[in-house]
VEXTI-52003 format. One record per atom (N, C-alpha, C, O, CB): x negated, z negated, y; residue in three letters. Coordinates in steps of 0.001 Angstrom, whole numbers, plus 500000, padded with zeros to 6 digits. Atoms other than C-alpha are relative to their C-alpha. Glycine has a CB too. Layout:
REM residues N
XZYALA ...
END
This chain:
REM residues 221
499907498566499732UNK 770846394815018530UNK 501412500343500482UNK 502332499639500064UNK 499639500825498731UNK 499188499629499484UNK 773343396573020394UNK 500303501245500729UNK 499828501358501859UNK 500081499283500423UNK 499813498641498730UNK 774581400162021892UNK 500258499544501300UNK 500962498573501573UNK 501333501068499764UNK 500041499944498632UNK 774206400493025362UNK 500881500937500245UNK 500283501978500518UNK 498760500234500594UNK 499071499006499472UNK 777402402580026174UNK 500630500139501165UNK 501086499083501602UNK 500818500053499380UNK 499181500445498978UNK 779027403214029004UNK 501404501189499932UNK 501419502414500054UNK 499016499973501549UNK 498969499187500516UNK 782729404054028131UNK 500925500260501836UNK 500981499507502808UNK 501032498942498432UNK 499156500149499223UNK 784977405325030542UNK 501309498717500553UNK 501502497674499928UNK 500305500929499625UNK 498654501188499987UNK 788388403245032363UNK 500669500092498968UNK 500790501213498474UNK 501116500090501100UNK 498697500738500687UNK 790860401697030143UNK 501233500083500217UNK 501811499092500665UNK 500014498877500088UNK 498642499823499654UNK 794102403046030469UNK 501095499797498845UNK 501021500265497709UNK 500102501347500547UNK 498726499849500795UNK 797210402425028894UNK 501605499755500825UNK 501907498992501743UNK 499815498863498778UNK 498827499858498567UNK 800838403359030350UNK 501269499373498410UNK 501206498953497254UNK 500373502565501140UNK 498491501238500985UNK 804649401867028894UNK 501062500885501123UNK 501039501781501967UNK 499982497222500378UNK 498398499637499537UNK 808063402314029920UNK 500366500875500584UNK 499555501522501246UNK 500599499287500688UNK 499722498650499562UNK 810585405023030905UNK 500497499618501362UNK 500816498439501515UNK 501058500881499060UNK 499521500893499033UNK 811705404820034546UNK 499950501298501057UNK 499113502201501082UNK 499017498467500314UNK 499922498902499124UNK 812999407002037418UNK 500374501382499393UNK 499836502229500106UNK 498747500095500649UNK 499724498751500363UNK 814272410169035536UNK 500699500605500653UNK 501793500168501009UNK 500383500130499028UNK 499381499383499108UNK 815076412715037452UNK 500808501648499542UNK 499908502252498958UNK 498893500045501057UNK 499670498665500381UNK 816886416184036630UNK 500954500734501082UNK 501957500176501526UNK 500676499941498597UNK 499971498864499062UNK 817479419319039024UNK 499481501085499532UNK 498829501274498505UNK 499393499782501147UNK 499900498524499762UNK 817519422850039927UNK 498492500239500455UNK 497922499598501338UNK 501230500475501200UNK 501283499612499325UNK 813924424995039944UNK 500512500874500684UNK 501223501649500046UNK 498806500461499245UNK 499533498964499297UNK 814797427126042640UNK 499057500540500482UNK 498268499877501155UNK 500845499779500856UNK 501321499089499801UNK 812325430081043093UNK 500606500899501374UNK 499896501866501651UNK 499548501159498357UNK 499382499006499202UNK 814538431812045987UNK 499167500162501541UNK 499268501089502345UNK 501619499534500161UNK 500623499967498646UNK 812038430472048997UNK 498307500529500095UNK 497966501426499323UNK 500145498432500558UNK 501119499743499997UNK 808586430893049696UNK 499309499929498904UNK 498769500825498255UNK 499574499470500744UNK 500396500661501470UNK 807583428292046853UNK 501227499511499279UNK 502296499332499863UNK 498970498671500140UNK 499000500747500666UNK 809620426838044135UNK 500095498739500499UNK 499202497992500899UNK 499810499931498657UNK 499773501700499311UNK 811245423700045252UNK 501269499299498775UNK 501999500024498099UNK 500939500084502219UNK 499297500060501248UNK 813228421643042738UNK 501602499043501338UNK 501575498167502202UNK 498792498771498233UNK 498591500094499265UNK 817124421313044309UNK 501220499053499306UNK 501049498849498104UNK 500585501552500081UNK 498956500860500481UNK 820496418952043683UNK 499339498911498878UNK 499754498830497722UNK 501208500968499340UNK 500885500854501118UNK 817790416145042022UNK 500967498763500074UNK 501337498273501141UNK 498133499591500445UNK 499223500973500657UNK 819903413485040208UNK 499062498855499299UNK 498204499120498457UNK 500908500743498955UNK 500535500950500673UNK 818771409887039381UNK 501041499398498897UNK 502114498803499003UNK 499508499034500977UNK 499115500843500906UNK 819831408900036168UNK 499833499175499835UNK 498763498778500296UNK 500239500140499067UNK 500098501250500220UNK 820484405719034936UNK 500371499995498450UNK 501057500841497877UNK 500871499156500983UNK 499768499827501417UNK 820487404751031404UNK 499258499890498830UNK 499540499186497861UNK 500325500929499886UNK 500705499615500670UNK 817411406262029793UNK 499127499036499216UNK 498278498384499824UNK 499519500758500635UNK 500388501234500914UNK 816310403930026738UNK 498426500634499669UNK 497480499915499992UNK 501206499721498385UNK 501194499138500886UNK 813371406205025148UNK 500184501902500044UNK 501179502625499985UNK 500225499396498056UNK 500159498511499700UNK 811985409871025615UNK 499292500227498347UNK 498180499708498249UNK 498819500447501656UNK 500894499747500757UNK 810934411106021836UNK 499149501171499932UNK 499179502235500550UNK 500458499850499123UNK 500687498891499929UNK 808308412746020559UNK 500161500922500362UNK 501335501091500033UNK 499718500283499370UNK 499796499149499795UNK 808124416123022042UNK 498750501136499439UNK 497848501681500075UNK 500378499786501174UNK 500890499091500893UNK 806309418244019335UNK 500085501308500280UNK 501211501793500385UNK 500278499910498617UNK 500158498425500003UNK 805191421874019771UNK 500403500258498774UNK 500285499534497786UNK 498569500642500266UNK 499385499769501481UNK 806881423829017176UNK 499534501648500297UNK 500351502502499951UNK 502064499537499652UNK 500986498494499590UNK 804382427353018393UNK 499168499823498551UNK 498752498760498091UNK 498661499921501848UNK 501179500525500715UNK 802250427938015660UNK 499016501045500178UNK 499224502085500803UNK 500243499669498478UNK 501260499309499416UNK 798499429231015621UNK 500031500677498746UNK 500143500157497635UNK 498533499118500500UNK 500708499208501755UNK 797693432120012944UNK 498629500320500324UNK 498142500388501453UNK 500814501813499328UNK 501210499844499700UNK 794397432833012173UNK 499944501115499423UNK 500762501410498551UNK 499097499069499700UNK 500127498852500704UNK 792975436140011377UNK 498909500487499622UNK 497938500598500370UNK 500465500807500498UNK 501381500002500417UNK 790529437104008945UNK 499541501097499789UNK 500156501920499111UNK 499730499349498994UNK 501108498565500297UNK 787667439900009027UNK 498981499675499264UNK 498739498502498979UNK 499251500691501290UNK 501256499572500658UNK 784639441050007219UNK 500354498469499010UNK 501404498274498398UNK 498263500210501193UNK 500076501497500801UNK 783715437060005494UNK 500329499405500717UNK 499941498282500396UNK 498876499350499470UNK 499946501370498958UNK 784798435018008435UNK 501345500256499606UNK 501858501374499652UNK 499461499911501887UNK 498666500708499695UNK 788262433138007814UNK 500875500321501025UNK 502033500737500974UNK 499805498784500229UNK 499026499993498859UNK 789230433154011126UNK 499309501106501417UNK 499159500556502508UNK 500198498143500512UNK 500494498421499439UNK 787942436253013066UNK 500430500113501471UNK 499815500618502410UNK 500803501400499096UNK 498968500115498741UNK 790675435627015768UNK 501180499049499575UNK 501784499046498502UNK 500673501570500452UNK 498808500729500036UNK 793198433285016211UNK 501004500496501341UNK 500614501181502287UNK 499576498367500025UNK 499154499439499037UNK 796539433759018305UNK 500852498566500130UNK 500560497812499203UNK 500868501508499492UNK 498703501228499774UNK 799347430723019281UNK 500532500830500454UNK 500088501825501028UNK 500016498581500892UNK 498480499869499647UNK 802879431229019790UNK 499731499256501377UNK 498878498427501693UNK 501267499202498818UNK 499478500828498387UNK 804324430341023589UNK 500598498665499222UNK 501275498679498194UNK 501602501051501219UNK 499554501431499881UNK 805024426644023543UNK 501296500061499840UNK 502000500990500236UNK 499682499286501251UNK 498341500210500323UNK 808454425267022326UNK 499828498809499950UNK 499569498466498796UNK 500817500607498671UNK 500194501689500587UNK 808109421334022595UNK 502029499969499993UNK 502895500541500655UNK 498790498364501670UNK 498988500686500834UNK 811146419560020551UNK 500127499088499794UNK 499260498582499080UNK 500144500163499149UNK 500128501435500294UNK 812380416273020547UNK 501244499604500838UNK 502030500486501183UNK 498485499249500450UNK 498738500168499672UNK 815159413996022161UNK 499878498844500718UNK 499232497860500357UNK 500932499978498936UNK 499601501610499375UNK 816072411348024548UNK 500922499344499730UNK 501937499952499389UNK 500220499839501214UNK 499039500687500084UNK 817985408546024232UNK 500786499389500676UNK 499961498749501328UNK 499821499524499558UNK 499318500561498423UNK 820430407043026871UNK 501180498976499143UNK 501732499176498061UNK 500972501662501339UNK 499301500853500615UNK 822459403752026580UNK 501309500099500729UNK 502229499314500497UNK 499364498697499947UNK 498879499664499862UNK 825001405576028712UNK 499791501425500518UNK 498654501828500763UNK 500736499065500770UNK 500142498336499775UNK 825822409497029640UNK 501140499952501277UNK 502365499845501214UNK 500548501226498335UNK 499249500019498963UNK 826775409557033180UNK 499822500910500430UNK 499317501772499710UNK 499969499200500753UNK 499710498365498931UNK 827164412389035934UNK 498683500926499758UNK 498577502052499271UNK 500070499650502149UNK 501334498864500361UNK 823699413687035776UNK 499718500281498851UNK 498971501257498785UNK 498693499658500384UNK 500291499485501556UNK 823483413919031841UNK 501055500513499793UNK 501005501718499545UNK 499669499024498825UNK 498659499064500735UNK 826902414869030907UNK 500373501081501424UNK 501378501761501215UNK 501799498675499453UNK 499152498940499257UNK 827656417176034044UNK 499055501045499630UNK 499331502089499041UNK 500311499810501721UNK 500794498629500376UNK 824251419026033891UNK 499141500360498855UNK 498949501436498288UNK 499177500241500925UNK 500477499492501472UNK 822318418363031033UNK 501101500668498812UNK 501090501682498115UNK 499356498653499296UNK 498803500217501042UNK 825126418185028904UNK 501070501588500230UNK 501575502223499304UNK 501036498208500527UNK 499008499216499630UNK 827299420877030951UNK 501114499432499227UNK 501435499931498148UNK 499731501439499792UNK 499097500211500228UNK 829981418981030496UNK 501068500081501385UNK 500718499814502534UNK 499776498966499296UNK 499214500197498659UNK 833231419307032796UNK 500955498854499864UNK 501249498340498784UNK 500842501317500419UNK 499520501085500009UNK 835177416675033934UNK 501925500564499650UNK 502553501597499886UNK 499456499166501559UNK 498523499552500675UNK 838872416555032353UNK 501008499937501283UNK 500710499855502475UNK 500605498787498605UNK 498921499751498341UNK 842035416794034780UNK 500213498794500565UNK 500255498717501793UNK 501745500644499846UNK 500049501014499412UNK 842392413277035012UNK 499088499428500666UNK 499289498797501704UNK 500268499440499450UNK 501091500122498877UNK 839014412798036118UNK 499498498685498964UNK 498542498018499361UNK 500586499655501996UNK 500355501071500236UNK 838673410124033796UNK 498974500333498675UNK 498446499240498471UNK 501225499079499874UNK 500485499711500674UNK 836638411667030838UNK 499290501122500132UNK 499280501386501335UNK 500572499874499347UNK 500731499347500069UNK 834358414560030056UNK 500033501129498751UNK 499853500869497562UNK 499139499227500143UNK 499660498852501082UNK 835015418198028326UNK 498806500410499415UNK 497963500071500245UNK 500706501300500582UNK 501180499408501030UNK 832170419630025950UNK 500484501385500036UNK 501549501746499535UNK 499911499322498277UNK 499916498607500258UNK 831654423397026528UNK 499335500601499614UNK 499481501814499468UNK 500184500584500632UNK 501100498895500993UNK 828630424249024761UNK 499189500474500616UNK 498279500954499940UNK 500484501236499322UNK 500828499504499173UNK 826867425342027594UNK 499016499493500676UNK 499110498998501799UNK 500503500408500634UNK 501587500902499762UNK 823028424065027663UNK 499667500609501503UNK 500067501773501532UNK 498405500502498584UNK 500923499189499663UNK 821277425160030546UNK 498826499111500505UNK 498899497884500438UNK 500524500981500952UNK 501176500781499792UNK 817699424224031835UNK 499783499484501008UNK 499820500352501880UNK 499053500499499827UNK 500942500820499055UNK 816316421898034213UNK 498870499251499978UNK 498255498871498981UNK 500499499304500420UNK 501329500314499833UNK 813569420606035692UNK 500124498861499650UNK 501188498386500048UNK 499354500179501190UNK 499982501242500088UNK 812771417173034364UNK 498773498642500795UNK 497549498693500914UNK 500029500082498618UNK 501093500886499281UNK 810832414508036035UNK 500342498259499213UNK 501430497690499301UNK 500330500080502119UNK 499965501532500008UNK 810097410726034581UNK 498505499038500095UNK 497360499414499847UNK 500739499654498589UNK 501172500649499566UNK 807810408036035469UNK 499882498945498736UNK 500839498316498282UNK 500142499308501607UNK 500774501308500555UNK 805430405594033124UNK 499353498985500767UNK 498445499284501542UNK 498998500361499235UNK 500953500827499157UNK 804144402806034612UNK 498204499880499088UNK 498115500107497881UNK 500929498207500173UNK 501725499817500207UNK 799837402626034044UNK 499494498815500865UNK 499765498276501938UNK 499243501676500661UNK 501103501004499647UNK 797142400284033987UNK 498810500225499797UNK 498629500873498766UNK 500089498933499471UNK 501561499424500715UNK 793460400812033640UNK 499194499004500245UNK 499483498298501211UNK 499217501425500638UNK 500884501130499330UNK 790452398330033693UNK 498936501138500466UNK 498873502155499776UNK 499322498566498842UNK 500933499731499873UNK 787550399599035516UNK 499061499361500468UNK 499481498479501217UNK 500098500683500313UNK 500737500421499523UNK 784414398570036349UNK 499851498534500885UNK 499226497488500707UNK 499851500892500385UNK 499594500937498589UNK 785513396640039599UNK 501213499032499304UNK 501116497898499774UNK 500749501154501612UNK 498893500199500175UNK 788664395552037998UNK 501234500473499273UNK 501206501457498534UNK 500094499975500743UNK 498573498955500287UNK 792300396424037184UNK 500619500641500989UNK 500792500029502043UNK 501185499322499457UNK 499188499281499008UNK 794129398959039051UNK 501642500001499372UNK 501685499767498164UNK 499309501654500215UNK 498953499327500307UNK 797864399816038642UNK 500349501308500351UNK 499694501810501264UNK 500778499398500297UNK 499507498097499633UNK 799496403621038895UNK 500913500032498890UNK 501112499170498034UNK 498547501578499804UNK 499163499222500460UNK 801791405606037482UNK 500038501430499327UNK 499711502339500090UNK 500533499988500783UNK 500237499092500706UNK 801865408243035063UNK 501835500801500508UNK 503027500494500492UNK 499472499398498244UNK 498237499150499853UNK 804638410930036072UNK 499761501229499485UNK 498804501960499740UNK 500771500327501743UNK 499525498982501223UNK 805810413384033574UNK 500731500799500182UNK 501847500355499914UNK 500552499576498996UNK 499352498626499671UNK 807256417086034578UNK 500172500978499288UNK 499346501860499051UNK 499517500553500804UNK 499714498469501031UNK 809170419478032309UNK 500612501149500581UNK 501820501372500668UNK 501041499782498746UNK 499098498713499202UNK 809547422761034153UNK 501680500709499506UNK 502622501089500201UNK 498906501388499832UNK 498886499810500770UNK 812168423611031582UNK 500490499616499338UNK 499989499903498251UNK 500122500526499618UNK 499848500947501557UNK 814023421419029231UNK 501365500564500394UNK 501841500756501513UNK 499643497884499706UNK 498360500303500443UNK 817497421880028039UNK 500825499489498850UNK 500512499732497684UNK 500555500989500027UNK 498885500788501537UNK 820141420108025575UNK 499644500703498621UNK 498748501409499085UNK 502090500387500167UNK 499496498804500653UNK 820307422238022626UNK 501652499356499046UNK 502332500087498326UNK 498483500680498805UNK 498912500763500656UNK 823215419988021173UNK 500732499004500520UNK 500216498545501539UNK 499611499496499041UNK 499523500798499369UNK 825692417556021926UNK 498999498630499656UNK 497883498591499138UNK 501475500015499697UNK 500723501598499690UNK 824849413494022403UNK 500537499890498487UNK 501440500475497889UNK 500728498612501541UNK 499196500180501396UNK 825318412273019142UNK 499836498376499887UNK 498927497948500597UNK 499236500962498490UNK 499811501389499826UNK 825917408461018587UNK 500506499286498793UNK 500939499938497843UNK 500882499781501083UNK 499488500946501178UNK 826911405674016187UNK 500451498817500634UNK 499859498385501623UNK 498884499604498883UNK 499649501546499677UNK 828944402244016554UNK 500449499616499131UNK 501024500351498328UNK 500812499593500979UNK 499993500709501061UNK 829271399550014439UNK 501404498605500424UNK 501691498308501583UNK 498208499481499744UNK 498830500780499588UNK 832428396811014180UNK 499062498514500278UNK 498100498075499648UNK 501402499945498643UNK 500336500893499732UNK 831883393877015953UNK 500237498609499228UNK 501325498202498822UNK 500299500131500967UNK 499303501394501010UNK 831574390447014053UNK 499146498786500310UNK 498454498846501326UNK 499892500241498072UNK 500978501138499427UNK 829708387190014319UNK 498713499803500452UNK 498257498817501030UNK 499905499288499339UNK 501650500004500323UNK 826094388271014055UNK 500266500619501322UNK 499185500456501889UNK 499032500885498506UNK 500718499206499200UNK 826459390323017052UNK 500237501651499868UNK 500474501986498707UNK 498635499613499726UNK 500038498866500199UNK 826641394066017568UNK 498940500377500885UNK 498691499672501863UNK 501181500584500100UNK 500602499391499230UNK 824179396334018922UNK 500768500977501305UNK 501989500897501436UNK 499268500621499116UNK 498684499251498772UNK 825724398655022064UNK 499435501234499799UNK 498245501523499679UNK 500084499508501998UNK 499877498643500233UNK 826311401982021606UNK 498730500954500561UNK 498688500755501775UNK 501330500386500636UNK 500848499650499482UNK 823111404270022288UNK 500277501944499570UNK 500662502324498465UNK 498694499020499508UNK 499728498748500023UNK 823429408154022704UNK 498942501024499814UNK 498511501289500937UNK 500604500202501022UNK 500961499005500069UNK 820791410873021539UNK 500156501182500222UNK 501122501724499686UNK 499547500044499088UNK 499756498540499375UNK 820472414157023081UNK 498698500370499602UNK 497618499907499969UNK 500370500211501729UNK 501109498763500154UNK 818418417030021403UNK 499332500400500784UNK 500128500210501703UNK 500333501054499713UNK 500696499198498675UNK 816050418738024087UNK 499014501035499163UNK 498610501170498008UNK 498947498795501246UNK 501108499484500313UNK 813821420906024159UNK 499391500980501441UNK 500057501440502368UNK 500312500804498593UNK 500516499395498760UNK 811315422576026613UNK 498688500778500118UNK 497608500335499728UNK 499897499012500869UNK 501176499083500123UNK 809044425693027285UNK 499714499822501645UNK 500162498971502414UNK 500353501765499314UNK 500760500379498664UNK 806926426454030562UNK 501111501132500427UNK 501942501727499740UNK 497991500227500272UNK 499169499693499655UNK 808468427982033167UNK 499092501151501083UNK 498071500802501676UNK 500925498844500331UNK 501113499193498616UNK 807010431249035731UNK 500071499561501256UNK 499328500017502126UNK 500275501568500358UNK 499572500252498695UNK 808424429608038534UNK 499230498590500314UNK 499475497923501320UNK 501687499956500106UNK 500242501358500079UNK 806334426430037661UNK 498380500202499356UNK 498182499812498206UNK 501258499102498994UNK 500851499860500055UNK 802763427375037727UNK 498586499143500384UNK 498749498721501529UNK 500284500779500303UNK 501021500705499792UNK 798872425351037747UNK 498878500686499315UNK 498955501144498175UNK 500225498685499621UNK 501204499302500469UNK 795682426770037224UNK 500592501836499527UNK 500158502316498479UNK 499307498910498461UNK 499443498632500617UNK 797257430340036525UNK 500843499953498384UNK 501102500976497751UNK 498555501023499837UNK 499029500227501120UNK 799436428546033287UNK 501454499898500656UNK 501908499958501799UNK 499612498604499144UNK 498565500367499466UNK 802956427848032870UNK 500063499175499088UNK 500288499739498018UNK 501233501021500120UNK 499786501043500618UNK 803081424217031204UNK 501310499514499594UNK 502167499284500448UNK 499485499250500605UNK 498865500237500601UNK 805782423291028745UNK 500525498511500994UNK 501625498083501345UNK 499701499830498210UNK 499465501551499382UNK 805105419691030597UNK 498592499792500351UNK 497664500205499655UNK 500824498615498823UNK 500829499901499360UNK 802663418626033198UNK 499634498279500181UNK 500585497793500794UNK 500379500937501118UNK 499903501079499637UNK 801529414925033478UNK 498767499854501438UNK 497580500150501578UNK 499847499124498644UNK 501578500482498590UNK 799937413592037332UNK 499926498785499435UNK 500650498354498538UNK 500299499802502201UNK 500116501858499930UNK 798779409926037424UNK 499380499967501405UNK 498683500809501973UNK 498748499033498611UNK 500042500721498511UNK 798557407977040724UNK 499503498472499760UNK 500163497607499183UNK 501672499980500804UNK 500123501411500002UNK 796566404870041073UNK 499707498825501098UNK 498711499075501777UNK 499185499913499249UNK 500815500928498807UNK 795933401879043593UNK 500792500584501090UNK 501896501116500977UNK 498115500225500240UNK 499273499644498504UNK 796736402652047286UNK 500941501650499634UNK 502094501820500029UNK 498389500284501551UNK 498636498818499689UNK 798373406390046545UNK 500703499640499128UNK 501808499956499570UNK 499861501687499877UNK 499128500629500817UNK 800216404669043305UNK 501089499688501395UNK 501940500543501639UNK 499247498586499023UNK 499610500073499226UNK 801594402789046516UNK 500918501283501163UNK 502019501129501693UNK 499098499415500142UNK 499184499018498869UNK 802428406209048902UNK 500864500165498709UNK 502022499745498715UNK 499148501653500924UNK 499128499690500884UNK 803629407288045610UNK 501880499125500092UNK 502995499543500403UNK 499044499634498666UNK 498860500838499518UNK 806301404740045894UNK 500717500030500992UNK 501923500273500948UNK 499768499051500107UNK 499123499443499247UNK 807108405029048890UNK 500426501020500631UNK 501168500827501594UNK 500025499628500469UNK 499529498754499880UNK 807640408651049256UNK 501209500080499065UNK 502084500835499487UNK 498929501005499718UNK 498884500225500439UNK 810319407690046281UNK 500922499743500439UNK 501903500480500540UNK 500011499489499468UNK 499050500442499315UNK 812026405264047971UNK 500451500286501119UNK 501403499642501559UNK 499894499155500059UNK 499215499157499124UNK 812615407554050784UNK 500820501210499806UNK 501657501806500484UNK 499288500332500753UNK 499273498880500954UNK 813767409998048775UNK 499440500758499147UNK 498308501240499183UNK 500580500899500607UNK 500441499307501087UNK 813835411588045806UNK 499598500888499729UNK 500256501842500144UNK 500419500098499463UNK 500659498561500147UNK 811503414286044558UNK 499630499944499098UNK 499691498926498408UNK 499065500533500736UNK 500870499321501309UNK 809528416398041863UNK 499150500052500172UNK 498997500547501288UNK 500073501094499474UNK 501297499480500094UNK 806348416701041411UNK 499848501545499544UNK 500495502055498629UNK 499292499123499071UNK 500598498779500300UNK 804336420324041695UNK 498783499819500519UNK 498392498983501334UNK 500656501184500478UNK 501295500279500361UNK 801168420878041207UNK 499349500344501760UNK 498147500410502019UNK 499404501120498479UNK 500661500181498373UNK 800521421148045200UNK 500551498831500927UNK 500150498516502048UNK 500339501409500931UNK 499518501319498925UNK 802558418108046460UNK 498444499364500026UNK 497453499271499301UNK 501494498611499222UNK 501286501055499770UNK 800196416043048068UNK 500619498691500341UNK 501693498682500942UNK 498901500447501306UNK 499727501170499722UNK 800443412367048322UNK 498799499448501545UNK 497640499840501687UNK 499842499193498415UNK 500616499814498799UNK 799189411281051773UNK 498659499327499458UNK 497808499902500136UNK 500788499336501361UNK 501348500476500511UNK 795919409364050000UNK 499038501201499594UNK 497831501391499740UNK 500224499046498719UNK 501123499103501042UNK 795015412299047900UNK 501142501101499590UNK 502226501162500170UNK 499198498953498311UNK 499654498854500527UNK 796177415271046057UNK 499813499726498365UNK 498678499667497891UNK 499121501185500654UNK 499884499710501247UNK 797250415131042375UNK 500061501065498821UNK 499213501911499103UNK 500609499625499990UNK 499848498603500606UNK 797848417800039852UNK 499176500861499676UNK 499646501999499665UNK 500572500649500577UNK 501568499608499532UNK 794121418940039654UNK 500092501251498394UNK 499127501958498106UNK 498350498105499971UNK 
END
């Protein structure tokens, strides 16, 4: 004996890669995301938990009569195994000191657009495909400095210094799909547009919105 099922593809995605951070600039026709910075560095993206909560409200004998949610607040932090121009100038708002050789802390978060890529695999039917899972936060910003630990070096080895930065990120009006405004938007790309995908990268760098089209197909659905 045996179920006869038929389950959907098999996906599972991994690693951080390509992070991008820039300006949403709403000043033209459409929003277009401006001054996009590739960082280098990025070890791990954590959890990014909603911290909205749902109340419920109760009439006559029913419990929950109506419910309401809070606007989205996802919370959580990346990690970077170094804080170069694009994290410490804009995430970070940090300025550079007079010598040019270090980096001032002024306290001043502000938001950008975030973009990073997972790589993806799926089995289907026919086979395995490859693609890419890419991950868009209309709004994220710092809320704190990098914070860090190092340890004295001795025979066993040391680990190398790794840097955590607070974030956090709501949706944005300037960053709209289906008539929402998403705290964070994931496309996936597989097989031949996985491919344009790529190389529309490697010609230069961009964001995903929920109307780019990739010359195969159209994502963002």
């Amino acid at each position: 004996m045996a179920l006869n099922l038929t389950y959907g593809d098999r996906k599972i995605f991994w690693g951080n890669e390509g992070l991008l951070v820039a300006k949403l600039d709403a000043t033209g026709a459409s929003p277009t995301a401006t001054g996009i910075k590739l960082v280098t560095g990025l070890v791990s993206v954590g959890e990014m938990e909603d911290q909205a909560e749902t109340s419920n409200f109760p009439a006559d004998d029913i419990s929950n009569h109506g419910s309401k949610k809070g606007a989205t607040l996802l919370q959580g932090e990346m990690v970077f195994m170094q804080t170069d121009e694009a994290v410490a100038e804009m995430l970070l708002g940090h300025v550079k000191s007079e010598n040019g050789l270090g980096y001032v802390q002024t306290g001043n978060y502000s938001d950008f657009i975030i973009q990073y890529v997972n790589k993806a695999r799926k089995k289907t039917a026919t086979g395995v495909v490859d693609g890419y899972k890419i991950n868009v936060y209309p709004s994220l910003k710092a809320t704190a400095e990098a914070g860090f630990e190092s340890e004295t070096d001795s025979s066993d080895g040391v680990d190398p210094i790794q840097y955590t930065v607070p974030v956090e990120a709501t949706g944005s009006a300037n960053y709209r799909s289906q008539g929402k405004t998403p705290a964070v938007i994931s496309y996936e790309v597989w097989g031949e547009q996985a491919v344009e995908f790529e190389n529309m990268m490697n010609a230069g760098l961009f964001i995903m919105f929920p109307n780019t089209v990739i010359p195969t197909g159209t994502t963002g659905e």
